[in-house]
N, C-alpha and C positions, 0 to 999 in steps of 0.2 A: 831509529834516531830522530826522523824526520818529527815522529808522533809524540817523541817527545819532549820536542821542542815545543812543542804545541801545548804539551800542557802544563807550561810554565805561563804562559801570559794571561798578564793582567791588564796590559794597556795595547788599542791598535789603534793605529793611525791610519785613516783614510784618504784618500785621495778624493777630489768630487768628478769634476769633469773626463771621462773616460774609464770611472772607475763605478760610480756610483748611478752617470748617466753613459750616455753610448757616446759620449764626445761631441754631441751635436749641439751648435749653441743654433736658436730663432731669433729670431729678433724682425717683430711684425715693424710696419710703418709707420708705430706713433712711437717703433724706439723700445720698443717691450718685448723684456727676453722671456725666451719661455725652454723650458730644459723638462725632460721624460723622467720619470723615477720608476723603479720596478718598485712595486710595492711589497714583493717578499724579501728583497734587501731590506726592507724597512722592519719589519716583523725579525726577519734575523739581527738586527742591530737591538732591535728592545729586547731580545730572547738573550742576547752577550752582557747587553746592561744588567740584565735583571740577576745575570748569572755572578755579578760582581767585575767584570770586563768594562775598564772605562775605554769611550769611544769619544776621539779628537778626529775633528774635520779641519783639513788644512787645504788651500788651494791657493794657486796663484794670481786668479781670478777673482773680481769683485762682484755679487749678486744677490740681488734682493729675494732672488728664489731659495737660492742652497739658504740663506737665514733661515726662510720659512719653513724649509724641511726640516734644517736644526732644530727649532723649536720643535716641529711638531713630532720628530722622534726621542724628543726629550736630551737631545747632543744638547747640552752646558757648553760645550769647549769647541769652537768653531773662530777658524783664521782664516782670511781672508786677503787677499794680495800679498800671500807670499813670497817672498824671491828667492830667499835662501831656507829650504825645507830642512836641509840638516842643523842646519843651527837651532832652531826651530826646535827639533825634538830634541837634539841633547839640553836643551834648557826647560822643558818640560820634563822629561825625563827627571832630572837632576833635582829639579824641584818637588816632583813626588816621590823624592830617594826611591828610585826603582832604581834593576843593574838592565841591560840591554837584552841578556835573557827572557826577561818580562816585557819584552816590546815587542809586538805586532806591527810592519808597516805595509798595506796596500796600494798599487799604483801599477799606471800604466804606460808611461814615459818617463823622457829621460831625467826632468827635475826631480824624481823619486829614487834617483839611484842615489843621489848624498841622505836621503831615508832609510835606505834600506843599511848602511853604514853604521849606522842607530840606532839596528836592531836586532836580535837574536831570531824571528822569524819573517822572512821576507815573502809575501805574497805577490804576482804579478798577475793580469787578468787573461783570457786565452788571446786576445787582439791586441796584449801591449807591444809595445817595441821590443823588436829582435833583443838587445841590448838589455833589455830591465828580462828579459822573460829569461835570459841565460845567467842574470844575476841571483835569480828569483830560489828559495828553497821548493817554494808549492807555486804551479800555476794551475787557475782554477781549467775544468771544461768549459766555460759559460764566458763570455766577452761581458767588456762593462756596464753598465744599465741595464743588463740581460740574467740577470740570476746569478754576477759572479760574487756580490758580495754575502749574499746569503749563503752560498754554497761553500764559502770560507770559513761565513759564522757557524754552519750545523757543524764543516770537520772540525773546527776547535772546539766547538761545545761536546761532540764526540768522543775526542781525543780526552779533553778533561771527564768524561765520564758524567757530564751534567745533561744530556741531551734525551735521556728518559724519562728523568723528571720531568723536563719541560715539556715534554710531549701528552705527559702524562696529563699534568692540568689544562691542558686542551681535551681531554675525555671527559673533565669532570673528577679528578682523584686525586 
């Protein structure tokens, strides 16, 4: 059942802070945040795009970092001081006439549980909260910033049966 939930989706929502990075914000002395990216998260999110999977970043937080990552993984659809996530995705949603079935939602606290309400497969990371991990359909092995969102993107790309292919033009074929 689980597997094939999975291979209905067309669209995941992301979480950033705790999902994407390990939760850690810096912030040096002249006021400049600086946030960790796994970088095979980032190969898994163009390996989803590429596979027809649109990727929305949404966070409650404001930063000039998570932008730059947007861009530079090609994420088009990036929000920023969210407060209310579930509204959020049912008007995104609604406006791509998708059903809830084709919704992916990632996250690791609790402003992601009115997400996951939104969605037909709910992801949680292995360090989210007690509470989102018991709401969760899949949680990954891997904490956030740490390989969990890559490891989400191979099982869906798996699950939909596209993950040979992609593998494959990294041979060369």
């Amino acid at each position: 059942m689980l597997k094939e939930k999975a291979t209905r989706i067309r669209l995941l929502f992301l979480d950033v802070d705790g999902v994407m990075t390990d939760g850690r914000i810096t912030i040096n002395d002249r006021g400049e945040e600086t946030k960790s990216f796994d970088v095979k998260d980032g190969l898994g999110l163009k390996m989803l795009m590429s596979s027809g999977i649109d990727v929305v970043l949404m966070t409650g937080r404001r930063s000039r970092v998570v932008r730059l990552r947007a861009e530079e993984l090609g994420i088009k659809e990036l929000y920023q001081g969210v407060t209310d996530k579930g509204t959020l995705c049912r008007r995104l949603i609604n406006d791509k006439g998708m059903g809830k079935e084709e919704v992916c939602c990632m996250g690791d606290d609790l402003p992601e549980l009115v997400m996951f309400k939104e969605a037909g497969l709910r992801i949680a990371v292995a360090d989210a909260a007690k509470e989102l991990r018991k709401s969760a359909d899949f949680v990954t092995k891997n904490h956030g910033g740490y390989g969990a969102v890559r490891e989400a993107c191979d099982w869906i790309l798996r699950c939909q049966g596209k993950w040979s292919a992609l593998v494959a033009e990294f041979h060369g074929k």
